[in-house]
C-alpha positions in Angstrom: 0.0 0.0 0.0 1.6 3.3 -0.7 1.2 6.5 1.0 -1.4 8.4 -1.3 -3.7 5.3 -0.2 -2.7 5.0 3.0 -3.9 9.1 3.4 -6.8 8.3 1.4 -8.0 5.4 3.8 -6.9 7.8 7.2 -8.8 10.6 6.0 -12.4 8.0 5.7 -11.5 7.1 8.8 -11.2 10.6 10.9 -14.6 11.2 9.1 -16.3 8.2 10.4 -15.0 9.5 13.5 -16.5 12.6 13.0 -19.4 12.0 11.8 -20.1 9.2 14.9 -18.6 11.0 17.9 -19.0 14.3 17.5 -15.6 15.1 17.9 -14.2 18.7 17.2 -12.2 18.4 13.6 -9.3 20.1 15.2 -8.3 17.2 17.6 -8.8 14.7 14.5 -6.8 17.5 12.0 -3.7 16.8 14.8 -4.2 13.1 15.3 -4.0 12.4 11.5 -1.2 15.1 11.1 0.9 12.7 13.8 0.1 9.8 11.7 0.6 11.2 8.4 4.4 12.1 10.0 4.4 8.0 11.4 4.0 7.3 7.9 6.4 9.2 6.2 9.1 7.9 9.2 8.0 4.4 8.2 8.1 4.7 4.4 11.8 6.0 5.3 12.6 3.5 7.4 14.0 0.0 7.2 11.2 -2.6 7.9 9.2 -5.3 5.5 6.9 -3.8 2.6 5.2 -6.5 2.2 3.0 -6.9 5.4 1.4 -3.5 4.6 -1.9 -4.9 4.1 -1.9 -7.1 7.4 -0.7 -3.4 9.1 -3.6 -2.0 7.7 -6.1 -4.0 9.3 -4.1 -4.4 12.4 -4.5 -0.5 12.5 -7.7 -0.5 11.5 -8.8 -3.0 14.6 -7.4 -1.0 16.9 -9.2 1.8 16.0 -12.4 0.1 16.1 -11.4 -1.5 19.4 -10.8 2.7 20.5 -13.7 3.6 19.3 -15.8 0.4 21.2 -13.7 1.3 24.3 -14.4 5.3 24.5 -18.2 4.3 23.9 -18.7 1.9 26.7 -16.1 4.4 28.9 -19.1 7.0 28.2 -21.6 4.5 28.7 -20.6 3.4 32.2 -19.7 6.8 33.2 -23.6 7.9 32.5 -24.8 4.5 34.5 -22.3 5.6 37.4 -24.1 9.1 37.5 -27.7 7.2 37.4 -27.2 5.2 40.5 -25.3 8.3 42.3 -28.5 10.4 42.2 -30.2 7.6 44.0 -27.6 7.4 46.8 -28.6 10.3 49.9 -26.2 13.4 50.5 -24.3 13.2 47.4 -25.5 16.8 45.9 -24.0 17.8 48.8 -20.7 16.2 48.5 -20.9 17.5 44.4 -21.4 21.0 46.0 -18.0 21.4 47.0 -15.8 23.2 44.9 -13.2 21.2 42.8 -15.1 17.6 43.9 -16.6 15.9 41.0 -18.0 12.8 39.8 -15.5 10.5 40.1 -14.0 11.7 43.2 -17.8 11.2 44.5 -18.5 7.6 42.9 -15.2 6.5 44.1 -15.4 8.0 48.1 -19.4 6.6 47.8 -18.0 2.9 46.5 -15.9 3.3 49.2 -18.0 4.0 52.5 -21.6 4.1 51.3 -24.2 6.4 52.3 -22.8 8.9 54.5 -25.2 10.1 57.2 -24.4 6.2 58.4 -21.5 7.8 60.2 -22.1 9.9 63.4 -19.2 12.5 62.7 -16.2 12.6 60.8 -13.6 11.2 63.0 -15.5 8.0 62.0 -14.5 8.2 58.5 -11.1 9.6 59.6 -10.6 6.2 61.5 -12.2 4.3 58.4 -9.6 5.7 56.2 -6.3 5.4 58.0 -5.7 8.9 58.7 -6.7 9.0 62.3 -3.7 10.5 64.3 -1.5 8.4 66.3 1.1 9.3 68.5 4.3 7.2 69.1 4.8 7.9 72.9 6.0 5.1 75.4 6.7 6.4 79.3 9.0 9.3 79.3 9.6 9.3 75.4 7.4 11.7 73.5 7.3 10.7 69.9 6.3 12.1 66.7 2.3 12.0 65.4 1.2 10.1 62.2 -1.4 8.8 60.8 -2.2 5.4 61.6 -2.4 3.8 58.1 -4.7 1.2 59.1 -7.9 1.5 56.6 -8.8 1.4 53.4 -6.2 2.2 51.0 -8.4 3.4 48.3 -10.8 5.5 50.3 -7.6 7.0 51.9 -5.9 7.5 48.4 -9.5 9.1 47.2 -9.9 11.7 50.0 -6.2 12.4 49.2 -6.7 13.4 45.4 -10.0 15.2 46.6 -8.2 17.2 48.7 -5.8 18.5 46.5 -8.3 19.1 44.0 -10.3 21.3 46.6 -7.1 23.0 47.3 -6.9 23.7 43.9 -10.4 25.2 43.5 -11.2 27.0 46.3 -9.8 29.7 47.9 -10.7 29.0 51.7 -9.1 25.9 51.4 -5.7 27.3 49.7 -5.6 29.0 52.6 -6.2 27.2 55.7 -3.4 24.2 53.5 -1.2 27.4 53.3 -1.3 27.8 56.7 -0.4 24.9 58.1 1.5 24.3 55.6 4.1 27.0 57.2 
């Protein structure tokens, strides 16, 4: 296959894209322009010419197997959202500047339905991040947390905090300060 059919058969293929995802033009104008260059590198390169057809449809696969992938990706994101509006308190939790829908699904996976938990040193314990101290008689050790929780929930509230941080000025500045 040479290169004027190998353009030919990319550009069908970014307007199938287009014309089935509803993508903007300009992301698929820069993904062809990277595999237009991949092309010219290849045609330069040393490799076998005659496999071109069986690289064809290996490309073409995979691009069928993105295209599956991003819809069912979309697909689960919008069941995810479904069931979160069925679970109490979580328009609160989505109130909070800089927490979103993932962060949300993830922390709800996690612990469940909130109000199950009298106050938040409950969750803190649940987590791993309740503070321990390492004292013993006379000797007055450093505080940490404890690390003994979940994992995930503890690696959740983490990204959720920084994105807060992030995207919310009260926050920025209460981390600022104790951050000093």
């Amino acid at each position: 296959m040479n290169t004027k059919t190998f353009e030919k058969w990319l550009q069908e293929q970014a307007q199938l894209i287009v014309r089935y995802r509803q993508v903007e033009k300009s992301e698929i104008l820069a993904e062809y322009n990277t595999l237009k260059k991949v092309v010219e590198a290849a045609e330069k390169s040393i490799g076998y010419t005659s496999c071109a057809m069986t690289a064809r449809f290996e490309i073409q696969d995979l691009l069928e197997d993105i295209e599956r992938h991003s819809f069912r990706l979309e697909e689960i994101e919008r069941m995810i959202e479904d069931a979160l509006k069925e679970v109490p308190n979580v328009d609160k939790l989505l109130e909070i500047p800089g927490v979103g829908i993932k962060t949300v699904a993830s922390f709800v996976a996690e612990i469940g339905d909130v109000s199950r938990f009298e106050d938040a040193k409950a969750i803190q314990k649940l987590s791993g991040l309740a503070i321990v101290s390492d004292d013993s008689g006379k000797h007055n050790g450093q505080s940490s947390i404890s690390y003994r929780g979940r994992k995930h929930l503890r690696y959740t509230m983490y990204l959720g905090a920084i994105s807060v941080i992030c995207h919310n000025d009260q926050f920025a500045e209460i981390y600022s300060y104790y951050r000093e």
